[in-house]
Structure formats: C-alpha cells, structure tokens
C-alpha positions, -999 to +999 in steps of 0.1 A: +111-187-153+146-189-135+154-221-113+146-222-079+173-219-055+173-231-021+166-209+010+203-205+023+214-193-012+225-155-005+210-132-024+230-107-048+228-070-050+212-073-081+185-093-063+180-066-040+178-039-068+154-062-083+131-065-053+134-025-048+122-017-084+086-037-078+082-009-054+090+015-079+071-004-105+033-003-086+036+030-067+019+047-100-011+032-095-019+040-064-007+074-070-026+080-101-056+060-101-065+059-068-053+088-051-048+120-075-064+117-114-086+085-115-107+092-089-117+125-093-126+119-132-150+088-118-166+111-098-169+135-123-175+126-156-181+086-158-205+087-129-213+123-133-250+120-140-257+104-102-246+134-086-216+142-066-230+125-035-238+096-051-208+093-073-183+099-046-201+068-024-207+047-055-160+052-058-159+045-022-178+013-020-158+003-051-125+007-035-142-010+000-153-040-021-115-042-039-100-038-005-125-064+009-117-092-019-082-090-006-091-087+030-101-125+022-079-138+000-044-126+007-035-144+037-051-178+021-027-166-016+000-165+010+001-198+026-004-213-010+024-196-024+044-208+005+035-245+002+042-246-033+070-223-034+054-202-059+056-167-048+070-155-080+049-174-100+018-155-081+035-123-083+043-126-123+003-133-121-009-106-104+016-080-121+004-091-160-029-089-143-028-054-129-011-038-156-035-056-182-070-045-161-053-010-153-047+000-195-084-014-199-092+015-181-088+034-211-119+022-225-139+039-196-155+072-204-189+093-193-214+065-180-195+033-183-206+026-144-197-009-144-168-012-164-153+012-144-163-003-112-155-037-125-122-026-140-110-010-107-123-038-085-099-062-105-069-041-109-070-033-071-071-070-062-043-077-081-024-047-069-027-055-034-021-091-039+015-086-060+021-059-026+017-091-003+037-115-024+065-091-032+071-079+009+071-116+012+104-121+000+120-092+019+130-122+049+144-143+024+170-120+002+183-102+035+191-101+069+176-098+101+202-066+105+196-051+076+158-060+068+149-025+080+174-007+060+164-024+025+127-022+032+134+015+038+150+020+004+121+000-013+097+028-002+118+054-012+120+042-048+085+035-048+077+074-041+099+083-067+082+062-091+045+077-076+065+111-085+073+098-117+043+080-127+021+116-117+050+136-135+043+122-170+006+122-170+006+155-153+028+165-186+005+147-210-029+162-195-015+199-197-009+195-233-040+180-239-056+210-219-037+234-244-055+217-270-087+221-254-092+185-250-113+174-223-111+148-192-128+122-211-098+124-236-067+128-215-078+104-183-080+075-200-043+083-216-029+086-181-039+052-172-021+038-204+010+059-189+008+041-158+002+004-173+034+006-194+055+021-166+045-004-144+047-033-166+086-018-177+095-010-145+092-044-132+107-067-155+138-061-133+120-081-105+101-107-129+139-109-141+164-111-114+144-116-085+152-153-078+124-181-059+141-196-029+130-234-019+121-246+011+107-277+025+074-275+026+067-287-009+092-294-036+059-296-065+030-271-073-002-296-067-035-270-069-057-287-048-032-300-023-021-263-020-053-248-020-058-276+011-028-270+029-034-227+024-067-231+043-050-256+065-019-233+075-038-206+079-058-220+104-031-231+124-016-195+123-047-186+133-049-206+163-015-203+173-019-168+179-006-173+213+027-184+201+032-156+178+014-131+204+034-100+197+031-101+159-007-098+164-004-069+190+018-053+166-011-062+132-037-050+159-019-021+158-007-017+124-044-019+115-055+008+140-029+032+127-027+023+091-066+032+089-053+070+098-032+067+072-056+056+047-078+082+057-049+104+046-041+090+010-076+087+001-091+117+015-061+143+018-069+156-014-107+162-007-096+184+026-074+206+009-098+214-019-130+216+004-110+232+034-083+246+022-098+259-013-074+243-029-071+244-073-063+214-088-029+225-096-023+230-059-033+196-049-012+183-073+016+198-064+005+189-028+007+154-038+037+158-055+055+173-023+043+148-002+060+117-025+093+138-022+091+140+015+080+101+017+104+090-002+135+109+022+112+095+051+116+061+037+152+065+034+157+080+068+138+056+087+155+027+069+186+031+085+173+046+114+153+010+123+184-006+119+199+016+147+170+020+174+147-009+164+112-007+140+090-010+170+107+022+183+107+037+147+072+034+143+065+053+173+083+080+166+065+083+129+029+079+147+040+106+168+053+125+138+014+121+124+000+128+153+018+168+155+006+168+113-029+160+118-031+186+147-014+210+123-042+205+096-069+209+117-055+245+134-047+256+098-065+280+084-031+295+060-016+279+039+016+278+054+004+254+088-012+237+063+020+228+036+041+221+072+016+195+082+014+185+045+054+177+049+051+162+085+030+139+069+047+126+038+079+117+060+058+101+087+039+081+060+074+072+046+088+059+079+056+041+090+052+015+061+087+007+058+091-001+093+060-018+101+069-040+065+102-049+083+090-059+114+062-082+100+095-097+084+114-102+113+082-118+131+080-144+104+098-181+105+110-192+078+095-210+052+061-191+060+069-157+046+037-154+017+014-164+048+021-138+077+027-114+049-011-120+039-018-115+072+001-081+071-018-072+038-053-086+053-044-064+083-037-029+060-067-038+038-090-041+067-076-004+077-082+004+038-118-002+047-124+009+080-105+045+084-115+061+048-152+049+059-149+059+091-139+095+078-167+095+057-191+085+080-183+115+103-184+135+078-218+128+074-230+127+104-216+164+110-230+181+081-200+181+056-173+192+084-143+182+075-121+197+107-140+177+132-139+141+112-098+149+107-102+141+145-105+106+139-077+104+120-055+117+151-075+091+173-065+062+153-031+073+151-026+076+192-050+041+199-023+026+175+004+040+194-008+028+225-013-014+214+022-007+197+038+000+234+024-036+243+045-052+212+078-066+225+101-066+197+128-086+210+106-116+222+088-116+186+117-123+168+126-155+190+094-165+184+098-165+145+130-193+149+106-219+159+098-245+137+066-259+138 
C-alpha cells in the first residue's frame, strides 16, 4: 500500500489515468453479467425448471436484494472510509471481492439456484460499493473546472471496456457454438473472461491511484469508525437544509436514474419481445449502444465544463426523453436503432455529469460519504424503475409499449426537480466546514 499523501498534494496525470482505468476495469460486469449474457442463461438454463415467469422474478428479486444491501450500506462505507482515510483500502476490498465472487460464477450450472443467487448477490455488493468509493476520489485528484471533463472521460473508458469485455466472450461463445457446445459450457467461461479483465485492468488504480489525508482521523480504529460512520451520516442527514440543493439534485438523480435502469436492465427484453429481435441482434444492439455511450461520455465531459452539469443533464434527459418516444412509435427497425443511439449517448452524458456534480456539491474531507449518498440514491432507482417496469408489465397483460411509458415519465419528473437544483449556490455550500 503506497503512503498517504495529504489533501493539497496535486495529483499527477498518471493518477488521473489511474482513476479512469477503474472505470474501464468494472464496466464488464455490468455489461456481461447483468445486462447481456448472465442474465439470460439464469433464466434459462440454471433456473430453467421454474419456468420463465418464475425464473425471470426469482433474477429480479436477486438483483433488488443486491441493490438493496447497498442501498444500506454505502453511504454508512462512505463516512467510514472518510474518517479513517481508507478509501483505497475499501476499494482494494471490494475489487479482490468482486472479481473473486464474479469467477465463482463459473461453478454455476443447470439448478444451482442458490449459488447463483448467492454468488450474484455478493459480487453486486461489492461492485456497487468499489463504484461509490472510486467516484469518491474524483474531488480530490481534480479541479472544480475540470471535474466534469475527467468524469466524462472515465465513462468513456468504461464503455470501451463494456465493448471489450462483451467482445471477447462474444468471440469465445461463437467458437464454442461451432463446437456444438452448449450455454452451460461457454457461460460460465465468460464470467472467468470478465474476472481476469477486471482484476488486470485495475491494477493501474490499486497501483497509482494515491490516498489523500485529511483531518478527520490520522489512524484506522474499527469501532471508532464504524461510530463516527453512523454518526456523520446522521448529521448529513439532518443537515439537509444546509446542503439543500445536493438533495434536490439526488431526488432527482434517483427519479431519472430509475428510467435509466429500466433501460439497462430491460432494453434487451423489449427488443427481443417487441422488436423480435435474435440474439445476435441484441448483441449487437448492445454493442452499439456502448459505442455511442462512450462518445456521449466524451462529449458531455467537456461540454459540462462549458455550460454547467446541471444544464448538461437536462439536455441528456431531454435527449431520453425523444429515444423513449422513438421506441415506443417504432414498429421498423430503423426508429428503433435511432432511438437505440439516442439512447446510448444520453446514458453516456447523464452519469458522468450527474457523478461530477455530486462532486462539486461535496466539502472536503467528506467525499466517501455524499458519494454513498450518490450510490444509495442510484441503487434506490436500481430497485424502483426496473420493478416498476415490471410491475406494469404485469398489470397490462405482457405489453411492453405501454410500461415503456414509465420510463418517459420518470425521465420528465426528474427533469422537472432538476430545474429546482441551483448549481451555483450548491457549490458554496460544499466550502463550509463543519
């Protein structure tokens, strides 16, 4: 473990690199095992002899429990890491941890219910936690200026490595199809692809990315910690009227991240079930839709830095709002892959800005905190838009056009808390110390 510097050290372009790759690093296994390969073979072959109905609920309630764990936890993680200035201590935790439950998943094949439940539950948690901890050093290794620009670039190496990550097991599963191997034999490889790429792909952070002091502790004490986590936490909680407009802008961000996770969890379901999709197609959907994320990422980064994140964010939600409506009046292909691109630029735009301006709504010294807010806020979303989706569809007899209507509906109630957010008087409120 490198030295801790203190919190006015400047942070090199190696640092920043460092920070960018972690990005890079995870984005495989969201892309892989939650969104395009590992879901569908829970579905269909370890949970296969419940049924569809009751395999596709039983992965849903899996990923609400994971998401829920965090919900908890992350904001509490957060203050800890802060008071004991262990953030990359945590992260070096929960990165070892993910990449170690994520090549068990290996071992799952037809029936192993609970391993595979148990398995994804774990590997989630730690996933989401290592998200929280690394954005919580975005404050600390730039500037106020630039915070925008580097988050930007973060989330357009993190789509590449998605792309990447779905590249090589996509190449590995079409030679095992050539030699007639099944999904039992080739899944299980793919999350072994995504373990090691993870795990290589962030030693540059584990590395290079250096732990800056400040003075809220100068030892790691685990009950005092745990103590003054709960403590913090409370006091953030309470003070909510200091720091007013960064919970407008989390009220927000959880409104219209919950249309987003409707998006990446369910986008793949609509195209095959309303657009008759093939597999290959939504792959390649997939695919296209990292591309156009990751030069949405890029745009928006330096964009921010130009007109502001609150004013960036807009225009993305307006951005989804035009793709949803899109998917829902497609009924050819080509509406369809226009919305499809809408969409992956949007989604770029929105989570690097909205990671920025958490950051420049945070005083110092409390990064790992209002970050766990941030990821307590997106996990809440995690839970409620996918659900909500779900639920609709459902209620309306497996129509998926009328529950992508609540996907446009979060995306415009988030828009309109967002125009409540002043930007300018949220980052004076971050310089107090308190």
């Amino acid at each position: 473990m490198a030295d801790t510097f203190t919190s006015t050290d400047p942070a090199t372009r190696r640092e920043r690199f460092a920070w960018c790759m972690y990005d890079f690093a995870n984005s495989g296994y969201t892309t892989v095992i939650l969104t395009a390969i590992f879901n569908a073979y829970f579905v269909g072959v370890v949970a296969a002899e419940q049924g569809n109905g009751q395999a596709t609920l039983l992965w849903t309630l899996t990923i609400a429990a994971a998401n829920m764990l965090v919900l908890f936890s992350a904001p509490v993680v957060g203050a800890i890491a802060d008071y004991s200035n262990a953030k990359k201590r945590f992260l070096m935790i929960t990165t070892v941890g993910c990449v170690g439950f994520t090549a068990s998943m290996s071992m799952v094949g037809p029936g192993d219910i609970m391993l595979a439940v148990t398995l994804v539950i774990l590997a989630t948690f730690m996933f989401a936690s290592g998200e929280n901890l690394i954005a919580a050093f975005l404050p600390e290794i730039t500037t106020l200026e630039t915070m925008g620009r580097l988050s930007g670039y973060g989330w357009a190496l993190g789509y590449l490595g998605g792309l990447l990550s779905l590249i090589l097991c996509l190449a590995y599963v079409t030679y095992a199809e050539k030699q007639g191997w099944d999904a039992a034999h080739y899944v299980p490889v793919t999350t072994l692809i995504v373990a090691v790429l993870f795990g290589l792909a962030a030693l540059p952070t584990l590395l290079w990315l250096r732990e800056r002091k400040t003075n809220v502790a100068s030892t790691f004490i685990a009950a005092t910690a745990i103590s003054a986590g709960f403590g913090r936490l409370r006091m953030t909680l309470h003070q909510a009227c200091v720091h007013t407009d960064l919970f407008r802008f989390l009220s927000s961000l959880t409104v219209y991240y919950a249309g987003i996770h409707i998006v990446i969890v369910l986008a793949a379901v609509y195209a095959q079930e309303v657009m008759e999709f093939t597999t290959r197609d939504t792959i390649v959907l997939i695919m296209v839709v990292n591309v156009t994320a990751a030069i949405g990422a890029f745009l928006f980064g330096h964009l921010q830095d130009r007109i502001g994140s609150k004013r960036s964010i807009a225009l993305t939600l307006m951005i989804w709002s035009i793709a949803i409506i899109c998917a829902y009046q497609a009924h050819e292909e080509n509406l369809f892959w226009l919305a499809a691109n809408l969409i992956g630029i949007a989604l770029g735009g929105a989570q690097s800005a909205g990671r920025a301006l958490v950051g420049q709504f945070t005083p110092a010294g409390r990064q790992g905190e209002f970050f766990g807010l941030w990821g307590l806020a997106t996990k809440l979303a995690a839970i409620i838009g996918p659900l909500t989706y779900g639920g609709m569809v459902y209620v309306f007899e497996g129509d998926h056009r009328i529950a992508l209507l609540s996907t446009l509906g979060f995306f415009i109630a988030g828009l309109v808390i967002l125009m409540t957010v002043n930007e300018q008087r949220g980052q004076e409120m971050a310089k107090i110390d308190y």
